[in-house]
C-alpha positions as CSV (number, residue, x, y, z in Angstrom):
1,X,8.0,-0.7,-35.7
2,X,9.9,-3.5,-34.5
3,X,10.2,-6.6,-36.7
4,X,7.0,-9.5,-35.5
5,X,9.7,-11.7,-34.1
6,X,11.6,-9.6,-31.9
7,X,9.9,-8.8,-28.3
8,X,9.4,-5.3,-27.6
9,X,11.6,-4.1,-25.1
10,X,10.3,-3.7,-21.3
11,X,11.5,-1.4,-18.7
12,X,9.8,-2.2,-15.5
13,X,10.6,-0.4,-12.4
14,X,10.0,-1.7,-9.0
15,X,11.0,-2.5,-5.7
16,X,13.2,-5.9,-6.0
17,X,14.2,-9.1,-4.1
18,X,15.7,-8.9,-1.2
19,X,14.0,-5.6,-0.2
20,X,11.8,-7.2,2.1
21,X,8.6,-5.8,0.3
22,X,5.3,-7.3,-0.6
23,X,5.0,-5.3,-4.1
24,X,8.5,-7.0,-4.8
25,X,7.2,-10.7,-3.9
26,X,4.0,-9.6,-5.7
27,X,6.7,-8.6,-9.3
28,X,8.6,-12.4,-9.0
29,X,5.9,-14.0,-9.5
30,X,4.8,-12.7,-13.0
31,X,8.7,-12.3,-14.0
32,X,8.4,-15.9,-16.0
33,X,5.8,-15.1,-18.2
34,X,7.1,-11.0,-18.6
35,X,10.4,-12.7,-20.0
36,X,8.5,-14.7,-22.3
37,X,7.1,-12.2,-24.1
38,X,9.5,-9.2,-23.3
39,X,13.3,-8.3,-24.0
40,X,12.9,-7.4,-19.6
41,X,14.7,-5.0,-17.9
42,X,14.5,-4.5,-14.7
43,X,15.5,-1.0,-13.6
44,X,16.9,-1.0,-9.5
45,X,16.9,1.5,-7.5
46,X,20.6,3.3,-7.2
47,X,22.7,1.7,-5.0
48,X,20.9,-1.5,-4.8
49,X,21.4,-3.7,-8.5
50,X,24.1,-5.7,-7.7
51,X,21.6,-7.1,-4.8
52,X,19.0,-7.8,-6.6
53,X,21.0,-9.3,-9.7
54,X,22.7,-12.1,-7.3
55,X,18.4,-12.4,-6.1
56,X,17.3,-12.8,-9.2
57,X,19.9,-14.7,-10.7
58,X,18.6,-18.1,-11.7
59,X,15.6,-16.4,-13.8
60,X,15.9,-16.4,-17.4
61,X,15.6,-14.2,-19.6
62,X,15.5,-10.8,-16.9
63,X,18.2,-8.2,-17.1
64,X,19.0,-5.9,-13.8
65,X,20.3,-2.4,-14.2
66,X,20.1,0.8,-12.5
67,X,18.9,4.0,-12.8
68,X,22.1,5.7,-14.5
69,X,22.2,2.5,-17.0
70,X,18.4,3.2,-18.1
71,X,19.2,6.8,-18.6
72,X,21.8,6.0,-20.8
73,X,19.3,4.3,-23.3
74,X,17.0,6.9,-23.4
75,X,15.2,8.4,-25.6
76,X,14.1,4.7,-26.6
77,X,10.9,4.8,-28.5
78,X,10.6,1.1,-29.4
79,X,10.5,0.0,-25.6
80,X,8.0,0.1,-22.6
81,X,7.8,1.4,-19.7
82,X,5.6,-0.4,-16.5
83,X,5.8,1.0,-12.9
84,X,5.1,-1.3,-9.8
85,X,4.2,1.3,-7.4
86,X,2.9,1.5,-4.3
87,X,2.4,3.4,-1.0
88,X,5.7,2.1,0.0
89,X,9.3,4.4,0.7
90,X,11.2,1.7,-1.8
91,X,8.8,3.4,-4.5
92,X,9.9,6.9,-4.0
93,X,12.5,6.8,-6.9
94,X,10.3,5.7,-9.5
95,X,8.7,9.5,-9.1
96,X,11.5,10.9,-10.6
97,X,10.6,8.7,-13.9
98,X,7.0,8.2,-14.2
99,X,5.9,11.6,-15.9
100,X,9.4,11.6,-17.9
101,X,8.8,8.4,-19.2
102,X,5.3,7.5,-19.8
103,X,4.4,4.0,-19.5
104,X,2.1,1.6,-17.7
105,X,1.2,1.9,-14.0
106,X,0.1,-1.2,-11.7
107,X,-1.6,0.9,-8.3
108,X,-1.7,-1.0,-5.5
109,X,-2.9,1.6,-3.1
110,X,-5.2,4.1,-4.6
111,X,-3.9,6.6,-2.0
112,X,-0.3,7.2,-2.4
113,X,0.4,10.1,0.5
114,X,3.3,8.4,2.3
115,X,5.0,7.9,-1.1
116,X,4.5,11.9,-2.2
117,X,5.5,12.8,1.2
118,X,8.0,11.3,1.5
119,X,9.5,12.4,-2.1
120,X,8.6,15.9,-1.1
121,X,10.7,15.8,2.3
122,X,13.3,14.5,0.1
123,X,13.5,17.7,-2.2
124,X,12.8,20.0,0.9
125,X,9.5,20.5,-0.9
126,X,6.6,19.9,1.5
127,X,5.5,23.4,0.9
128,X,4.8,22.5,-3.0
129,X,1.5,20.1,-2.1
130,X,-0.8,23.7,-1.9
131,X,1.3,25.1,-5.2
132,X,0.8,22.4,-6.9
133,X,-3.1,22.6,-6.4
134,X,-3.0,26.1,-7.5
135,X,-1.1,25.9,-10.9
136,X,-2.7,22.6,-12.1
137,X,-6.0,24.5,-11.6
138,X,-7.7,21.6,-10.2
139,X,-11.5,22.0,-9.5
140,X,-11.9,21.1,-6.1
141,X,-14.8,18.4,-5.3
142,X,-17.8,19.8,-3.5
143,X,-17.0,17.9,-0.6
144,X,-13.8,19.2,0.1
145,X,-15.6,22.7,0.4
146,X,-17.3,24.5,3.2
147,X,-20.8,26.3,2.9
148,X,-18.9,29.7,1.7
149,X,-16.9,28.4,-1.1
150,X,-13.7,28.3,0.6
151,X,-11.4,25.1,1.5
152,X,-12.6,22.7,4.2
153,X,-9.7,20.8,4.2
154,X,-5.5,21.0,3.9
155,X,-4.1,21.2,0.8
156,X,-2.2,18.2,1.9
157,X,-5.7,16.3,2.5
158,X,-6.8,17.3,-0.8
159,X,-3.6,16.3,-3.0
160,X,-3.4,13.1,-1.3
161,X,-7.5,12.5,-2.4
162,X,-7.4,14.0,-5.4
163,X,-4.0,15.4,-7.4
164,X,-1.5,12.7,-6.8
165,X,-3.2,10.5,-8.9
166,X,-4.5,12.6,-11.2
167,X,-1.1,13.5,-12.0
168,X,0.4,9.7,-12.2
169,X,-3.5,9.5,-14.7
170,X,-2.2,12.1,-16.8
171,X,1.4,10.6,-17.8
172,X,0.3,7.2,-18.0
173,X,-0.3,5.2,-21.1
174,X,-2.1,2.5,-18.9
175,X,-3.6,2.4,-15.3
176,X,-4.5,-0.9,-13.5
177,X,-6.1,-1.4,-10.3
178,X,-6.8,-4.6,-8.3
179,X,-9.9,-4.0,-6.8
180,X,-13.2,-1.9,-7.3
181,X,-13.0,-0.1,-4.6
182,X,-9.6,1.6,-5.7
183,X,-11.1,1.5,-9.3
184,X,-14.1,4.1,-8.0
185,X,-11.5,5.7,-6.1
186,X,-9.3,6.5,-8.9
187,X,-12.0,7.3,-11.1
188,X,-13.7,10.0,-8.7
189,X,-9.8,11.2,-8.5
190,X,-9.1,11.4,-12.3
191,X,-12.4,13.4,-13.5
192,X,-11.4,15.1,-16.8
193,X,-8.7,12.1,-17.6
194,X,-9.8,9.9,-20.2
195,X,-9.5,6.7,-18.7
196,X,-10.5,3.3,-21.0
197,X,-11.9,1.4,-22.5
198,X,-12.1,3.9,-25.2
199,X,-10.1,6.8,-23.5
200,X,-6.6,7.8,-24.0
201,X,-5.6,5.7,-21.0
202,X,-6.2,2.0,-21.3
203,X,-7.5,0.7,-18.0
204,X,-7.9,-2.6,-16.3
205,X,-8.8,-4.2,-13.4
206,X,-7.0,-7.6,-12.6
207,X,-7.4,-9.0,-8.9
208,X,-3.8,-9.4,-6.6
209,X,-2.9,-13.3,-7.7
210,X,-3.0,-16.1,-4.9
211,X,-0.3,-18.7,-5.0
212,X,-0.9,-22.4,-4.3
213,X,0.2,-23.5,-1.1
214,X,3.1,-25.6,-1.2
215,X,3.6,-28.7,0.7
216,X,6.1,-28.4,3.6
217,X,7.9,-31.1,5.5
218,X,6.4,-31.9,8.8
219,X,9.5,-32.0,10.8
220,X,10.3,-28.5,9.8
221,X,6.3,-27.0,10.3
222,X,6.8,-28.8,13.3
223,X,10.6,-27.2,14.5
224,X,8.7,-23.7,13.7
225,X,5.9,-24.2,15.6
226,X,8.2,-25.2,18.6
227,X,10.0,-22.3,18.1
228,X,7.3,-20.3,18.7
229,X,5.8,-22.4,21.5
230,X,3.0,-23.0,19.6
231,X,1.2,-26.5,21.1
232,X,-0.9,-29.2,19.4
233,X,-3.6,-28.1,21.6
234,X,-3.1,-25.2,21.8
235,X,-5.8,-22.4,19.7
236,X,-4.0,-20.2,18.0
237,X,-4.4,-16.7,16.8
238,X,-2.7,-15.1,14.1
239,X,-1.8,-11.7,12.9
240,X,-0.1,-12.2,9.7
241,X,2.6,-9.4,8.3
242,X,4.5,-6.5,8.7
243,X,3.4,-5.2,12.4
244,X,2.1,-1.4,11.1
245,X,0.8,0.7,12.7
246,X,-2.3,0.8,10.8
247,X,-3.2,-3.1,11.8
248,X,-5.3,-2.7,14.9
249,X,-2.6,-4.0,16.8
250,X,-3.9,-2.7,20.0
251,X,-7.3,-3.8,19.0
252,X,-6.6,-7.3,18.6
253,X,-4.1,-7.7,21.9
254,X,-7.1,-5.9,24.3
255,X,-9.9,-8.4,23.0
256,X,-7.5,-11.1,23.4
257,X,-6.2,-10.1,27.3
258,X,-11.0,-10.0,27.8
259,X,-11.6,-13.1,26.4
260,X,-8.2,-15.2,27.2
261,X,-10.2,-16.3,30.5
262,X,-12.8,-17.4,28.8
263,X,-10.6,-19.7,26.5
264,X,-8.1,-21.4,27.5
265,X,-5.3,-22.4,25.4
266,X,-5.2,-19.4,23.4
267,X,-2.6,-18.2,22.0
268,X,-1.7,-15.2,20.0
269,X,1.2,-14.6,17.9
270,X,2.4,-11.7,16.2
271,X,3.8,-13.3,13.5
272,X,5.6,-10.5,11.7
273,X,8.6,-7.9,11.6
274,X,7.9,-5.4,14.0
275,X,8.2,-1.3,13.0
276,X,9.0,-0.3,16.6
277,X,8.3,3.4,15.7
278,X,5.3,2.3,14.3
279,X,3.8,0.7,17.1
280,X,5.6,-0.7,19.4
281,X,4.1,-3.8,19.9
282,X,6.5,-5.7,22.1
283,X,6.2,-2.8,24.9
284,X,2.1,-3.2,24.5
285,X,2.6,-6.6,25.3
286,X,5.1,-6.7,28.2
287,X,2.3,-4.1,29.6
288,X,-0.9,-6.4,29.2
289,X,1.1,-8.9,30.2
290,X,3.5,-8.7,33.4
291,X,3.6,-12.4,33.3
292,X,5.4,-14.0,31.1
293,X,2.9,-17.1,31.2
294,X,0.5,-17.1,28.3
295,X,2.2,-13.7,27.0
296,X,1.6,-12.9,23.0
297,X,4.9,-14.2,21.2
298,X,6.4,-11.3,18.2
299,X,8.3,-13.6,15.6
300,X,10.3,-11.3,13.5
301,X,10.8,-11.4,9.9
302,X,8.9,-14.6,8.4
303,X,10.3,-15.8,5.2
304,X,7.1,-16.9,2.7
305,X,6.9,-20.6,3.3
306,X,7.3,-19.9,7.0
307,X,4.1,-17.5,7.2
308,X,2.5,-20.0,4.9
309,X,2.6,-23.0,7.8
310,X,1.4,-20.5,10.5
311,X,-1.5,-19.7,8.2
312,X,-1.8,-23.4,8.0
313,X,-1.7,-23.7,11.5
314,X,-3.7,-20.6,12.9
315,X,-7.2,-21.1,13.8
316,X,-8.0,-17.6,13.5
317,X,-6.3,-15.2,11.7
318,X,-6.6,-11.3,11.9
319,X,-6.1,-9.7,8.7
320,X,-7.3,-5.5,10.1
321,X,-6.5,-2.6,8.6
322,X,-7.4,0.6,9.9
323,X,-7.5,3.4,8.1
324,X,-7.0,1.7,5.5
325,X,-6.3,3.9,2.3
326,X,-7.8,1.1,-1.0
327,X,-5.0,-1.4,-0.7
328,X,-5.5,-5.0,-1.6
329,X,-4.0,-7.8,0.8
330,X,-2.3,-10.9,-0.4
331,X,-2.7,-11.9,3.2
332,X,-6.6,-12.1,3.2
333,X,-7.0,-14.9,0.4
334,X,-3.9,-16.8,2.2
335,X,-5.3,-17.0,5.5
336,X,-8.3,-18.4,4.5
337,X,-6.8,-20.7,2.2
338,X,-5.6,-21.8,5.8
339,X,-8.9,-23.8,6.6
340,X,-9.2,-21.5,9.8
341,X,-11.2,-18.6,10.6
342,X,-10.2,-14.9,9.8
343,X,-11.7,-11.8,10.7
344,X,-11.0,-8.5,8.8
345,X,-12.6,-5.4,8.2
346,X,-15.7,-4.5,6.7
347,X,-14.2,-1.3,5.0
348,X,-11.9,0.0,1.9
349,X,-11.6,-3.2,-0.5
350,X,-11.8,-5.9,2.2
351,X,-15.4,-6.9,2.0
352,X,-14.8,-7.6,-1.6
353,X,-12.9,-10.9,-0.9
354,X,-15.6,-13.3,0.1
355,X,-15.2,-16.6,1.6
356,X,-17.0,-18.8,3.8
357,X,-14.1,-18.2,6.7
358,X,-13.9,-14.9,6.1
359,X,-15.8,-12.1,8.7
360,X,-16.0,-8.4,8.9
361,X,-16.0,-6.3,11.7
362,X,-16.5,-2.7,12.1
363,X,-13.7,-0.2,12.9
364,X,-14.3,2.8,15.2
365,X,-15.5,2.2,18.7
366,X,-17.4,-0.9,17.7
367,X,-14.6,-2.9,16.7
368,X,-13.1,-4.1,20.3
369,X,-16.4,-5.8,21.0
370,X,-16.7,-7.3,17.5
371,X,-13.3,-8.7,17.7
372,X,-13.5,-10.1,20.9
373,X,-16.8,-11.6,20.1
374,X,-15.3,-12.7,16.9
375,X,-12.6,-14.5,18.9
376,X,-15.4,-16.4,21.2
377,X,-17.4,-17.4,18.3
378,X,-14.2,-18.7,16.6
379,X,-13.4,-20.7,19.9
380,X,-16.8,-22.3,20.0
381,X,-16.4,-23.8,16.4
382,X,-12.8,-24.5,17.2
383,X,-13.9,-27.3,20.4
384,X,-16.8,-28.3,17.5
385,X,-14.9,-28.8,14.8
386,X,-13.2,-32.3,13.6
387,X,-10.0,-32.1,11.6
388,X,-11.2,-33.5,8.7
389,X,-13.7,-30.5,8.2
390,X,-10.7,-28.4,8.3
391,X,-9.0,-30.3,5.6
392,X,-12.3,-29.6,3.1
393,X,-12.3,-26.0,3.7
394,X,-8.6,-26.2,2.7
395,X,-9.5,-28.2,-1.0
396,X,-12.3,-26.4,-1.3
397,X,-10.9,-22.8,-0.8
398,X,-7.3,-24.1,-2.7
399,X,-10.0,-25.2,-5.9
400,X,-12.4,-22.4,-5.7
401,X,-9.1,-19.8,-5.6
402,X,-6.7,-21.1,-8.8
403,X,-8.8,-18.5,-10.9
404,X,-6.9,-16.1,-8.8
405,X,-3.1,-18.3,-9.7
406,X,-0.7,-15.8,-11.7
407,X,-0.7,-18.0,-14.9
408,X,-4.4,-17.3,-14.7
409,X,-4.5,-13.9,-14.5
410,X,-1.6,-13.3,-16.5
411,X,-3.0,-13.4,-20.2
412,X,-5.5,-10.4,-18.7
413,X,-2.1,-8.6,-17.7
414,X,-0.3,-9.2,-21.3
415,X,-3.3,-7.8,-22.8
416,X,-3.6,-4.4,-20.6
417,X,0.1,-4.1,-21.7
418,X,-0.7,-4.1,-25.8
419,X,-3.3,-2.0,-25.1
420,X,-1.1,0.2,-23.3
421,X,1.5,0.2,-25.7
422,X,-1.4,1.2,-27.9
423,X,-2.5,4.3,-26.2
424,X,-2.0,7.7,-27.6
425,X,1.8,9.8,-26.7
């Protein structure tokens, strides 16, 4: 037992500045109060320390090594381990230390199937998702099985519902989750686990934080919004992010090409890096629009402050997912924070967020004539509505959101911590 005066020891593994990677923007923020009351180390991916060391390098009191230098400490029973992981390919190396070192998990997406996969590709190992099943003896849920007994669905299917966290469960000292949705998720996926608050595994769930919007000059929201040929007058419609596949992309850019007649001055930017193999979303718009007049603008990488003023600026943002597999979006709370109007879907852990700018729509074969309706009643309030209404749905959603602040929700995440350290080995 350490000595009451000397922090315990932290190891936390996790994607790191400058990956461009929301669970890495999502780390930086709690880094100041982790290096208050921990001896932190963070442990980099091979190949990529000396990057995030020159990133990192005006915070005190945080320590950057790499794998091979965390292996060379081990075994280390004084310290802790805590994994930010996600469904995200700059994740796939902390699989290789998760079961071998126990520690804390934070789960941002309670379905972690790209991850798995892509670690199995990477040992040649797809074949191992139905072996696995077999020799962890997993009892299948009912709905997974047809009328005869036998499998209704891949073992792939299966593992990513029901094994993969199961597993990451059965190493971990702690689990947290940031919504209820993934928290019934994981719960269905874990049966036979003992999950808090009085199990082996200390649980908690702790909401993804929502920073303050920070003033900006105007001359340089204004040089942005010239750069995108954005106009005063101009009603502006936002999809906010990383241009996935999974976004609705199509969705949004076919109700805006039905309704555009109907209001003029839209305007709709993609405001976002694009994943051409995801969806190509530059093609998709050269082929709605021929015409370069009135045509969608793609921004490209967005650094924070610079998504921050669009958000500021948009009238209506999108913030669509679909499917969408229990992931929480830092974008939702932002966008509305904005003073416009966002529409999002009425699935997964969306609906939980509630705000009075906030909408849901269906997905499916509904969802085209919900989001184009959803743009037209957005355009209506935008010719009623006076700019200094705007400004009190900005102080009111800026007040009614600093319970969500990292400071604020950081004492919840020290305590999840002792109580992890706590749990059984």
């Amino acid at each position: 037992m350490l000595p009451v005066d000397v922090p315990r020891r932290l190891y936390l593994f996790s994607p790191l500045p400058p990956q461009r990677n929301g669970l890495a923007d999502y780390l930086v923020e709690y880094l100041p109060f982790l290096a208050a009351d921990f001896e932190l180390y963070l442990v980099a991916e091979s190949g990529l320390r000396d990057a995030a060391r020159l990133a990192l390098g005006k915070l005190e009191g945080v320590q950057v090594i790499d794998e091979s230098e965390f292996l060379a400490r081990q075994p280390e029973p004084g310290a802790q381990t805590l994994y930010n992981l996600g469904n995200n390919a700059d994740c796939t190396y902390e699989l290789d230390y998760l079961h071998r070192f126990p520690g804390a998990v934070i789960v941002h997406d309670i379905s972690l199937f790209f991850l798995h996969q892509l670690a199995a590709q990477r040992a040649r190992a797809n074949s191992l998702l139905g072996s696995w099943l077999f020799e962890d003896g997993y009892q299948v849920p009912e709905d997974f099985l047809n009328r005869d007994g036998s499998l209704g669905r891949t073992p792939g299917e299966l593992y990513q519902e029901c094994l993969m966290l199961k597993r990451i469960a059965q190493s971990a000292r702690g689990l947290m989750v940031h919504t209820r949705y993934a928290e019934q998720r994981l719960r269905g996926a874990t049966e036979g686990v003992s999950v808090g608050p009085s199990g082996e595994v200390a649980f908690t769930r702790i909401p993804h934080f929502v920073l303050e919007v920070r003033p900006q000059a105007p001359e340089s929201v204004a040089a942005l919004l010239a750069r995108f040929g954005v106009e005063s007058e101009d009603f502006l419609l936002l999809v906010p992010g990383f241009l996935t596949g999974n976004k609705m992309l199509y969705e949004v850019m076919a109700a805006c090409h039905q309704v555009q007649a109907d209001c003029p001055g839209l305007k709709l930017l993609f405001a976002g890096e694009e994943r051409a193999d995801e969806y190509p979303v530059s093609e998709r718009v050269a082929q709605l629009w021929p015409e370069t007049a009135n045509r969608p603008v793609v921004t490209g990488y967005l650094e924070a402050e610079e998504l921050d003023a669009l958000l500021q600026r948009a009238d209506l943002s999108f913030v669509l997912r679909y499917p969408t597999y229990g992931e929480s979006s830092g974008i939702l709370p932002r966008a509305a924070m904005g003073g416009g109007r966002v529409l999002s879907v009425n699935i997964g852990a969306y609906p939980e967020f509630e705000s009075p700018q906030v909408s849901h729509v269906p997905v499916g074969s509904a969802a085209l004539p919900a989001l184009a309706q959803g743009i037209r009643d957005a355009y209506q309030a935008w010719l009623a509505d006076p700019p200094s209404e705007r400004e009190e749905r900005q102080l009111s959603e800026a007040a009614r959101l600093q319970a969500l602040a990292p400071q604020a929700l950081y004492p919840a995440l020290h305590q999840w911590l002792e109580q992890s350290w706590g749990a059984p080995a």
